[in-house]
Steps between C-alpha positions, in 0.01 A plus 500: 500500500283475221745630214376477108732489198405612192695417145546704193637240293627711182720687741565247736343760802402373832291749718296432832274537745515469887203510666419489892161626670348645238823710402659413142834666405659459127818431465654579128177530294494528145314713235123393544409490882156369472638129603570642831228689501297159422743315745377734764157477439503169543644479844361807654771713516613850460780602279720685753851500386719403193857472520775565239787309509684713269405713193469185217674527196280204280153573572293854660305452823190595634596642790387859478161395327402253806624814752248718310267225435480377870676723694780233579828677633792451268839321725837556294845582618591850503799467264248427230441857485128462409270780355167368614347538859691220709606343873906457450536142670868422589705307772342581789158625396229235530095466499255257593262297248196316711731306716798522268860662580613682177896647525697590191898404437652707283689252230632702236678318157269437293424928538588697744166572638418148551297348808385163617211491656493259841153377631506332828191330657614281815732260384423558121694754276463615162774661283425672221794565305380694225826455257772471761465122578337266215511124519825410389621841461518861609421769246704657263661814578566706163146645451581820699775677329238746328151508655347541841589745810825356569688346206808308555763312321505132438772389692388721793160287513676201460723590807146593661314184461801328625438717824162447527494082436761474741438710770069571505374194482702399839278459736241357303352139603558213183125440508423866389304441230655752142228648286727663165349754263577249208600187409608302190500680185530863642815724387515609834765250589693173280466213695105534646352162642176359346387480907261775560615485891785386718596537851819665578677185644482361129635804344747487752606141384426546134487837370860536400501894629523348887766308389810555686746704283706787475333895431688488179401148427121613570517847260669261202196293531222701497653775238561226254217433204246667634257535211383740279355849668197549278421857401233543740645441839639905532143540393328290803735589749394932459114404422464325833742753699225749442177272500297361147203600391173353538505185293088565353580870458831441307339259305164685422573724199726316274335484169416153304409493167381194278670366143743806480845530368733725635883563417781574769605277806262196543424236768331192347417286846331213250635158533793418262271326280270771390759777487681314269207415269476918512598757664552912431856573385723640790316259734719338755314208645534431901263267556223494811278224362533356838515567819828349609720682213764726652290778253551761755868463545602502103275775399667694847833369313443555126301861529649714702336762729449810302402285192157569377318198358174362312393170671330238267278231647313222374111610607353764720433278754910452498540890607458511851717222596803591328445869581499346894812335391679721380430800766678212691801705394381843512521465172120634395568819478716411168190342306328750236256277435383136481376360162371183391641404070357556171434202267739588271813694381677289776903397474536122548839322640600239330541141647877356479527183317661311873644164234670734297668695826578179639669380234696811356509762810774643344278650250346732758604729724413395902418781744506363856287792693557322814617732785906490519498281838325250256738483243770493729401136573506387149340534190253323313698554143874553505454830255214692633538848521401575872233797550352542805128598447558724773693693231427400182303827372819624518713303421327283153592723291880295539354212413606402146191445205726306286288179589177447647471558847378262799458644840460271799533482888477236746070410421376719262258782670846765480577433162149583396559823573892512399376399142277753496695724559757377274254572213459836616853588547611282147285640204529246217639267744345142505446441858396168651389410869615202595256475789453142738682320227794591692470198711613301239855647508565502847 
């Protein structure tokens, strides 16, 4: 089989291609399609199918765009409950790729509507898990309680997935070879792998969800610290039930102006750096000055979906990238326009004397914005005040201004953006960013 992954880093997103005799099928695309388009291209084939595992919460899919694009038939289960045109593909459906055998099983826990998709040429076989199975965990299951076709409580997906890991994957061969939608880093799961592939006989050793244990033993494990459920998952989950946009056409009409100043909700995407040597007041800055920061996934978790926003970049030539990264998230639709800074009239941060904090940190107050699975480990400083960035624009105002203020996390790209926000929420507050020089007190 000739099978193709392709990694998102920010968001930790696997998708694929399978391709046999000229006949490519897509397997969990994201936003932009034109890598498999390109992917195609280059080995002759014809876009005929792309398969949804499940209706993702973290990023939006291409799906309907490459159906309309190329006239590939859309394969989902029919719990998903999907608005666009669509094959349902369940247990006991199947199709035929080249001279591949592709079957659905229906493995619900991560959602409901779940699938893995099984490819089978001779004695090779190809699972695709989308967020069911990862290596060296299965997904989590409280996404689901408020979006999709189906919704369903925690502890009933829990129960689910416990089902599904030991009862579906049965009569599956050890050297079936696991392809997961994600891997380390995603919020999609706790305990992701850095391994981009397994086969099933080493999850079946190693991945502590085969384990042998009890159904209440199982549901204890996977419903404790799951992390944080960023504001745009509920989002995700309804935009790719009923099928995104065209990426170019979404994209096309947002306006960009040069050196302006605007008031109301900002986005600076600058590097840490130059927002703090000016930025417009109300700025929060999430950084995307490169291309492995988890950008999309903090501006999904700090803005939430009906926020409307000003984006700030560093140069024109910065506007279509982060525009591409952040309809990642569906989440171009909230931008009113892109601008590039004025000279002048810009608020400056100001840099935190680190020998004086060292030596008297009980002249300051600490904010620990790590998320609360974090903190639950330990803390850097015994009397931080923990504040999940997650929540801190609603939850600084708390904070006491009695002292100057340091915010930190575990390696300084989060508290950039807690800070700023911190100056926002704290007028006549003096706010300080601790930033990398966190390692020091670790």
């Amino acid at each position: 089989m000739n099978i193709k992954q392709f990694e998102y880093k920010p968001l930790s997103h696997y998708s694929y291609a399978i391709i046999s005799e000229g006949k490519m099928a897509v397997i969990d695309p994201e936003r932009d399609p034109q890598q498999y388009y390109d992917f195609a291209k280059a080995n002759n084939a014809d876009i005929v199918a792309v398969f949804e595992t499940h209706p993702h919460a973290d990023f939006v899919s291409s799906h309907l765009q490459i159906h309309k694009e190329t006239g590939a038939k859309i394969y989902i289960s029919k719990k998903l409950g999907a608005e666009y045109p669509h094959e349902t593909f369940d247990e006991g459906n199947s199709l035929t790729l080249g001279k591949i055998q592709i079957s659905p099983l229906n493995t619900p826990g991560h959602s409901p509507d779940s699938i893995t998709i099984v490819a089978k040429y001779k004695e090779e076989i190809a699972l695709f898990t989308g967020d069911t199975l990862f290596i060296g965990d299965v997904g989590r299951p409280d996404l689901r309680e408020k979006a999709g076709n189906i919704t369903a409580e925690r502890e009933e997906l829990a129960e689910m997935m416990f089902e599904t890991v030991t009862q579906k994957f049965t009569d599956l061969p050890n050297e079936a070879i696991i392809f997961p939608a994600h891997g380390a880093g995603s919020l999609c799961g706790k305990n992701l792998s850095d391994a981009a592939t397994s086969t099933l006989g080493d999850e079946r050793k190693h991945n502590w969800a085969f384990k042998k244990q009890s159904r209440e033993e199982f549901m204890e494990t996977i419903l404790d610290g799951q992390p944080i459920i960023p504001a745009y998952f509920v989002f995700n989950v309804d935009i790719n039930k009923g099928g995104a946009k065209n990426v170019k056409d979404s994209l096309a009409n947002i306006p960009f102006n040069e050196n302006s100043s605007v008031e109301g909700l900002i986005v600076d995407v600058r590097a840490e750096e130059k927002f703090k040597n000016g930025h417009l007041k109300g700025s929060i800055n999430i950084q995307a000055s490169t291309d492995t920061q988890k950008f999309e996934t903090w501006l999904g978790t700090i803005i939430k979906p009906e926020e409307k926003f000003t984006l700030v970049v560093d140069s024109k030539e910065d506007k279509v990238q982060i525009l591409n990264r952040i309809a990642k998230i569906g989440y171009e639709t909230m931008v009113k326009e892109v601008i590039t800074l004025p000279k002048e009239n810009l608020n400056t941060t100001e840099k935190l004397d680190l020998e004086d904090f060292k030596n008297h940190p009980e002249n300051y107050t600490i904010v620990d914005i790590r998320n609360q699975t974090e903190t639950n480990e330990g803390k850097f400083f015994k009397n931080a005040f923990t504040h999940p960035l997650s929540d801190l624009r609603d939850t600084a105002t708390q904070i006491p201004t009695d002292k100057p203020i340091v915010a930190h996390c575990a390696g300084g790209y989060r508290s950039a953006a807690g800070s700023s926000i911190l100056q926002n929420k704290l007028p006549g507050a003096t706010v300080f960013d601790l930033g990398d020089d966190v390692e020091n007190f670790k």
